[in-house]
N, C-alpha and C positions, 0 to 999 in steps of 0.2 A: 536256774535257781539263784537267788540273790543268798548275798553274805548275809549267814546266820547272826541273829542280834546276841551277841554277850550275856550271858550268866551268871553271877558270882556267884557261887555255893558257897565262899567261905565260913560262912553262919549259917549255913542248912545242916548240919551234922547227918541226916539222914541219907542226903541226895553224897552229901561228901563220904559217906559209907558204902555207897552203891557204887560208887567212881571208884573207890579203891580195891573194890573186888573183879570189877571189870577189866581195871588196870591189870592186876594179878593173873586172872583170868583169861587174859587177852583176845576176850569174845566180847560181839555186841551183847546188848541186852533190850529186849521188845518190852517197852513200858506201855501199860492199860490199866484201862479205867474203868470200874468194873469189868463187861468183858471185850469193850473198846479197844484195840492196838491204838495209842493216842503218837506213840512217839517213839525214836529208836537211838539208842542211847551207844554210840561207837567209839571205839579208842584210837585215838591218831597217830601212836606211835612216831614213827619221822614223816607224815604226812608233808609239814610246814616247815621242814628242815632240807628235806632234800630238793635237788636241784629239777626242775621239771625235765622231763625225759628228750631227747628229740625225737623230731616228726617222721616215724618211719613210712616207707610206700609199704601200705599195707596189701596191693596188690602186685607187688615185687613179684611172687614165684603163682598168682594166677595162671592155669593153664585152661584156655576155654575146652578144648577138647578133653582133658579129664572129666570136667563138670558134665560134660555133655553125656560121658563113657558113665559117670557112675549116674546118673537120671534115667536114663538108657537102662543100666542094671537094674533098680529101685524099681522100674514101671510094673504094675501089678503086685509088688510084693502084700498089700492089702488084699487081696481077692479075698473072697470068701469071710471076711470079716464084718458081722455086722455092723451097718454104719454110725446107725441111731443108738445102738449100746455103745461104742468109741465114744462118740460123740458127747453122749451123757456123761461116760465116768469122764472123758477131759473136765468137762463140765466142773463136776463133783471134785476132782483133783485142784482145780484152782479156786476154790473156797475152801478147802483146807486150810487150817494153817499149820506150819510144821514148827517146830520147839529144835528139831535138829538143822534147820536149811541155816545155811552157811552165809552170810552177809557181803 
């Protein structure tokens, strides 16, 4: 993603309304256009203030043998479960949109 191009709202009174309840708020907010999701409006908090994190090894405590122990455990736990009804409602679940999911 490239860096977002600057907006001033200073003289939007509307959008500088909407910025301060979100602020308040401290949730995103999904803006649309009629019933378009066009854009999604987040608050930065200390985003651009704090200090970038360091590089952890995120495969530090990896254990091949567990991963294999619980794949092992997992196998078959679908039996008996329709495949083409699963399959659909995933389907259906990812065209949703949800009003509660968390940003």
């Amino acid at each position: 993603m490239t860096d977002p191009t600057p907006l001033d709202i200073t003289n939007i009174p509307e959008l500088r309304h909407l910025v301060e309840e979100m602020r308040a708020s401290k949730q995103p907010r999904l803006l649309k256009q009629d019933r378009e999701s066009v854009a999604l409006l987040m608050p930065l908090g200390d985003l651009f203030t704090q200090p970038p994190t360091s590089k952890e090894d995120i495969w530090t405590d990896y254990d091949a043998g567990k991963v294999r122990t619980a794949l092992a455990q997992s196998a078959g736990i679908l039996a008996g479960v329709n495949r083409e009804s699963l399959l659909t409602d995933i389907r259906n679940q990812r065209t949703q949109e949800s009003t509660h999911r968390q940003f």
